[in-house]
C-alpha positions, -999 to +999 in steps of 0.1 A: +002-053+163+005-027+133-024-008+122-029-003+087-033+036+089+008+033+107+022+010+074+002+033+050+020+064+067+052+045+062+050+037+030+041+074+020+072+081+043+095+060+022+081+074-014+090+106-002+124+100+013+134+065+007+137+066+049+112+067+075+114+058+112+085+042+127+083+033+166+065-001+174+061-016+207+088+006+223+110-003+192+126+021+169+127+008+134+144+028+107+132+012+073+152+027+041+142+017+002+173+012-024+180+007-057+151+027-070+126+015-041+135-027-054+152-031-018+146-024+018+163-026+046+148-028+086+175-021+115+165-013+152+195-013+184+192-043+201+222-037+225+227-004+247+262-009+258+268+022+282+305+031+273+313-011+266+302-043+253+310-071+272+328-101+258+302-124+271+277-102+243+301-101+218+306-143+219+267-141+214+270-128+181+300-154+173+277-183+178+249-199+163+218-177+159+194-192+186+167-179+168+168-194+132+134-207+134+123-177+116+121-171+082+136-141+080+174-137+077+189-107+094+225-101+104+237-084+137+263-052+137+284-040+159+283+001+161+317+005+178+316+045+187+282+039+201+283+007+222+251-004+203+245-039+187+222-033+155+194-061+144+195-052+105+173-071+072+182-064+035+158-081+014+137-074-023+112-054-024+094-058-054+073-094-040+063-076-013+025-063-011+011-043+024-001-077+036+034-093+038+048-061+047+031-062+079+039-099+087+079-088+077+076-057+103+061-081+129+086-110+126+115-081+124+102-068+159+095-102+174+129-111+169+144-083+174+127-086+214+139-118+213+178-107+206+176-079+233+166-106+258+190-131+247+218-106+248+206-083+281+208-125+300+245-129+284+253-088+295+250-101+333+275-130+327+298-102+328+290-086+360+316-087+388+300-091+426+310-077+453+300-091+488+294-062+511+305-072+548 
């Protein structure tokens, strides 16, 4: 749950710098204002690949989003030189009071726990066993 002294620190962040990390429930978010503060984007890593992504994660993000109950759109990107898989939302900003802004940050994290599970399950469909004798 967000506490209203952590978005009011953020928001001071992101009139200073149009950036600002914030880390909620063990989840890095960076949040970044555009376009003379009328956009915002969220992204947190959702995938740690090591030095690889398996193709069983990568079909994952070729299929239908498992999660489209929410009302939030986000896309998912692939950061190649890092092995990471990004959770990213690009929306307005100008509708947006503290109140939503806290339900946004909350959906954002909820699904962004949600993809990490979902992609961590398909990570072991890739895993070769070995049967010791």
């Amino acid at each position: 749950m967000l506490l209203k002294n952590d978005v009011e620190k953020l928001i001071s962040e992101l009139a200073n710098a149009n950036i600002a990390k914030i880390e909620l429930g063990g989840c890095g978010i960076t949040v970044r204002t555009c376009q003379e503060a009328s956009k915002m984007s969220l992204s947190t890593p959702v995938y740690f690949g090591g030095n690889y992504i398996p193709k069983s994660v990568r079909n994952c993000l070729k299929q239908r989003n498992p999660f489209h109950v929410y009302s939030i759109r986000t896309d998912l990107v692939i950061d190649e030189e890092n092995f990471r898989i990004y959770l990213n939302y690009f929306g307005e900003m100008s509708s947006i009071n503290q109140h939503h802004f806290i339900d946004l940050l909350e959906d954002f994290i909820d699904l962004a726990d949600k993809w990490r599970e979902y992609l961590d399950q398909h990570d072991q469909n890739d895993l070769v066993y070995i049967m010791a004798r």
